[in-house]
C-alpha positions, 0 to 999 in steps of 0.5 A: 691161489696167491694174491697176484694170480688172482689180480690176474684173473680178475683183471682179465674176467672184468675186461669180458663184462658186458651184462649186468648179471655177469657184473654181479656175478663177478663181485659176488665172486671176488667181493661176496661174503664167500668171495675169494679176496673176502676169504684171503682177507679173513685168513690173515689172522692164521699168517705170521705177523711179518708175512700178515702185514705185507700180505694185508696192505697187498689184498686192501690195495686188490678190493678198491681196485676191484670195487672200482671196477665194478663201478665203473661197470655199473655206470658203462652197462647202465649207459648201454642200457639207456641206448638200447631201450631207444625204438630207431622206428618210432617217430621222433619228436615233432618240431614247432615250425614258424609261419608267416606273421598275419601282415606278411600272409595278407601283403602275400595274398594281395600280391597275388590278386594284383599280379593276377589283374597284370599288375607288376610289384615295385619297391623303393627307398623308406627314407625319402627326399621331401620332394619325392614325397610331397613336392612332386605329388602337388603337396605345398609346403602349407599342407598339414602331412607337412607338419612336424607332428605328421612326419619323421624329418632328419636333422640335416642340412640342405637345399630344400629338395634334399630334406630327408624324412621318413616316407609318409606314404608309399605315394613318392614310388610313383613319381620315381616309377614314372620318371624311368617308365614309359606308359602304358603300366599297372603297379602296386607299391607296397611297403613301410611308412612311417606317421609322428603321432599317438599310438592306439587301437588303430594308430601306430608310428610306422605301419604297411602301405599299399599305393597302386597306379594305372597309367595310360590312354583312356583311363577312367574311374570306371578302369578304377572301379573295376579294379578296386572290386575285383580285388576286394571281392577276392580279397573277402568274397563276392557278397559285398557291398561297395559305396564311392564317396567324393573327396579331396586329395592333393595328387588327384583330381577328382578324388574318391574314398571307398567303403564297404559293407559286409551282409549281416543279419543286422544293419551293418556299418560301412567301413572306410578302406581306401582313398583314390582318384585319378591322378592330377596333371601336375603330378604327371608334370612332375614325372615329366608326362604330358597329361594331355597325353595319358590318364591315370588313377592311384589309390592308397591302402592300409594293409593293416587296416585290411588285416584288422578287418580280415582277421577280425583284429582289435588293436593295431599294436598287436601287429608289433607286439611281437606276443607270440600268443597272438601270432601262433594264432595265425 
């Protein structure tokens, strides 16, 4: 068989390869110790020297194209045969899913309690004007959340009813709210706030607020004392204690702070979640409401706060820290 005859047929078997033990079968054959391009290539020293030369540089050139070949079979059968190992009816790999950050699942929850008690959910702007956030809620210019160390102003000019800050509370909503809103409503305003100071276990520059108002005919402190355990009580069960205690706030008159306690086997320490009242007639004035007319209270909470408690959480700066050590947990 002379050299181009077998080319030929070399050619054609590899085109036909598809198993390994086909592939080595065929390079045993041509390439083996007795393969027949093995046994053309010894038999060149029996061939005239002329005819040796030219037949030597033709057989040469044969065995790197058929090494390559095989080769290349190699690698194609062994790809195949990664593929075909793989179960299309085994599960595949389980993907990590997010879930909702621990401020996020705790506003989510206290949405739902309020809307479940008729209150409507109302948003506003966290960049605020400081008569929405202290002017209209009865806050002099002499008060201390006045102060540059409790609060983010712009540097702008401007009248004085249209320095911007960075809202300290989400109180301001209120105003607005009354301002477009005709009584009688129940909202709650929860939302960012910003405070210029210190940052530690329980201080942050910018933290989750919830303000909420009741407005209409008749309102008392017993409609806010209802409210206020109701929700508690959904928010960490029933058997809870409560404590109202008499303080000052600017937009209400009177004003309340809440504690509670939790049962414990030991004593128990009361813990300071909310500030209230009803809400002050200038106040009402500045919404342009009669407060002769109607009633209200606000109350103001520290989502936060309520989180630390609920999910026994140490440090507020967790809440930021973006430590997905921590969020996983949740």
């Amino acid at each position: 068989m002379n050299l181009k005859e077998l080319q030929r047929k070399a050619f054609e078997e590899a085109e036909n390869i598809e198993k390994k033990e086909h592939l080595e079968s065929f390079r045993i054959k041509y390439l083996g110790r007795k393969g027949e391009l093995t046994n053309i290539l010894r038999s060149l020293k029996d061939l005239p020297v002329d005819e040796r030369k030219s037949v030597g540089v033709d057989a040469n050139k044969l065995k790197i194209e058929l090494e390559q070949i095989v080769a290349f079979k190699e690698k194609e059968i062994g790809s195949l045969g990664e593929e075909s190992v793989i179960d299309i009816t085994r599960p595949g790999k389980k993907v990590n899913l997010g879930h909702l950050h621990p401020l996020t699942k705790i506003e989510e929850e206290i949405r739902n309690i309020f809307t479940s008690l008729n209150f409507s959910v109302v948003e506003g702007p966290e960049l605020e004007t400081e008569y929405f956030n202290f002017d209209a809620l009865n806050i002099p210019a002499s008060h201390p959340a006045r102060d540059m160390w409790d609060t983010f102003w712009l540097k702008e000019g401007g009248k004085a009813k249209e320095r911007r800050l960075m809202r300290t509370h989400t109180s301001p909503v209120q105003i607005r709210f009354m301002e477009t809103h005709k009584p009688p409503f129940q909202i709650i305003v929860p939302g960012r706030v910003f405070r210029y100071e210190a940052t530690d276990a329980s201080h942050e520059i910018n933290f989750y607020q919830l303000e909420g108002l009741m407005v209409g005919q008749n309102i008392s402190l017993a409609n806010f004392k209802f409210i206020v355990e109701t929700f508690f009580k959904k928010l960490f069960g029933k058997n809870i204690e409560f404590r109202f205690r008499p303080s000052y706030f600017p937009f209400t008159e009177p004003s309340v702070e809440v504690d509670i306690k939790f049962p414990t086997k030991g004593r128990g320490d009361w813990l300071e979640v909310l500030g209230a009242g009803m809400v002050h007639p200038r106040v009402f004035e500045s919404a342009h409401l009669n407060p002769r007319d109607i009633q209200g209270f606000a109350f103001g909470v520290g989502i936060d706060r309520l989180a630390m408690i609920k999910y026994k959480i140490p440090d507020i700066r967790l809440f930021y820290s973006g430590d997905l050590r921590f969020i996983n947990q949740f």
